[in-house]
BALOBA-1460 file (C-alpha; in Angstrom, 3 decimals):
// residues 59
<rec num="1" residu="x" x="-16.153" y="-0.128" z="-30.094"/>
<rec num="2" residu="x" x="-17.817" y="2.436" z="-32.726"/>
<rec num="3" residu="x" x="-15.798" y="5.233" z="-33.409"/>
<rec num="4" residu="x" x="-19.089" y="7.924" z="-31.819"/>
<rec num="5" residu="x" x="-19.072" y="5.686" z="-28.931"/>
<rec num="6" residu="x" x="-15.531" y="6.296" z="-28.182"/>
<rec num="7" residu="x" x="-15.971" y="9.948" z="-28.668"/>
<rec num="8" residu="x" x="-18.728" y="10.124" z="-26.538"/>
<rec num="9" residu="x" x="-16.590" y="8.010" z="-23.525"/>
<rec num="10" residu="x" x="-14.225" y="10.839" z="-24.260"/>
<rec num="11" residu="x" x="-16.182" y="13.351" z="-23.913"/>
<rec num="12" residu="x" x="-17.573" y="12.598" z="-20.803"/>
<rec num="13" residu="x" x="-14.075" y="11.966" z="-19.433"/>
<rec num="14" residu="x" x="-12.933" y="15.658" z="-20.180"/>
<rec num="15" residu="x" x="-16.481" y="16.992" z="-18.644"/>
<rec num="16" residu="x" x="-15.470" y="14.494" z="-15.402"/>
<rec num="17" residu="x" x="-12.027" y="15.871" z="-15.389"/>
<rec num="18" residu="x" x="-13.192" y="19.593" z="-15.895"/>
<rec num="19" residu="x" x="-15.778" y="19.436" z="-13.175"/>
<rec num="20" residu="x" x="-13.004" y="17.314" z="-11.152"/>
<rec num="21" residu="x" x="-10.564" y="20.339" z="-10.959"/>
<rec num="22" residu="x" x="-13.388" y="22.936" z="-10.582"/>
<rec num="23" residu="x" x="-14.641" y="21.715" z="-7.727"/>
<rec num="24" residu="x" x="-10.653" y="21.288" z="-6.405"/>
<rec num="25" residu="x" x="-10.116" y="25.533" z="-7.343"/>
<rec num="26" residu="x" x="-13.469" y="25.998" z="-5.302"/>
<rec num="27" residu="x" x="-12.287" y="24.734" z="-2.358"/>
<rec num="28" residu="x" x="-9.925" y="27.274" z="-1.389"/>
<rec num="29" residu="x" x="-10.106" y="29.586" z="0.826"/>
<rec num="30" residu="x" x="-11.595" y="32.917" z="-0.195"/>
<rec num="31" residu="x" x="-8.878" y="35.139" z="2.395"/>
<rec num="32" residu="x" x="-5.553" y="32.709" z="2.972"/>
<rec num="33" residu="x" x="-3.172" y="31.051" z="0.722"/>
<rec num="34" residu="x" x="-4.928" y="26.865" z="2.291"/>
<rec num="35" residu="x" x="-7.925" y="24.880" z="1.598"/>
<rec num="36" residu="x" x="-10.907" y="24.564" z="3.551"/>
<rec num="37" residu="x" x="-12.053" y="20.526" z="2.292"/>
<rec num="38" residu="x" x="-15.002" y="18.937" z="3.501"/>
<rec num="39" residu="x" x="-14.018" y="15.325" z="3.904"/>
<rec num="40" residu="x" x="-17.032" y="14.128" z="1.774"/>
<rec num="41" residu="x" x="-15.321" y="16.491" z="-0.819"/>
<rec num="42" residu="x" x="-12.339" y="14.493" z="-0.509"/>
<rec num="43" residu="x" x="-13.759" y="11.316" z="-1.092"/>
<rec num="44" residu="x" x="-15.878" y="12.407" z="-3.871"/>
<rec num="45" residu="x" x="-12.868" y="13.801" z="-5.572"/>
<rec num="46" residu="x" x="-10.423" y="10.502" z="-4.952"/>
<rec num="47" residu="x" x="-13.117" y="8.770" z="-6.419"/>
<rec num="48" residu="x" x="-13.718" y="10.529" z="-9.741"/>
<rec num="49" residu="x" x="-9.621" y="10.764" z="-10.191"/>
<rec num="50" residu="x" x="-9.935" y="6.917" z="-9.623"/>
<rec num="51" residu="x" x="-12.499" y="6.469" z="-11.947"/>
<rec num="52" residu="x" x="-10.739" y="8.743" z="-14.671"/>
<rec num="53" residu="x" x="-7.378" y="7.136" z="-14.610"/>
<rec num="54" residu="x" x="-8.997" y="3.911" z="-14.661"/>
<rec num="55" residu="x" x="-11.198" y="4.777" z="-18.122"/>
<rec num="56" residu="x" x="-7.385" y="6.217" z="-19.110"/>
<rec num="57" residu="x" x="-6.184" y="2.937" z="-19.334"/>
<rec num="58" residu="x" x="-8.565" y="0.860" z="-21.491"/>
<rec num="59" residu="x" x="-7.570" y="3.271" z="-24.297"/>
């Protein structure tokens, strides 16, 4: 695999993982120490993570 091509599947694994923990922080709730997690919010989530560790590995 080129070298940019690598960069660029790196790249887009940091934006995934960014945007992954963003949307975790924003799921809080805004008066109480808990989470308020619509379960499609979940999934979507689990998912990325999945996908993430996944790309991890065939480095």
């Amino acid at each position: 695999m080129p070298l940019v091509d690598v960069e660029l599947t790196d790249y887009k694994n940091i934006e995934q993982a960014e945007v992954l923990v963003s949307n975790l922080l924003a799921l809080k709730h805004p008066h109480e120490s808990r989470f308020q997690v619509p379960f499609d919010d979940v999934i979507v989530s689990l998912e990325t993570a999945l996908s993430l560790l996944k790309n991890a590995q065939r480095y």
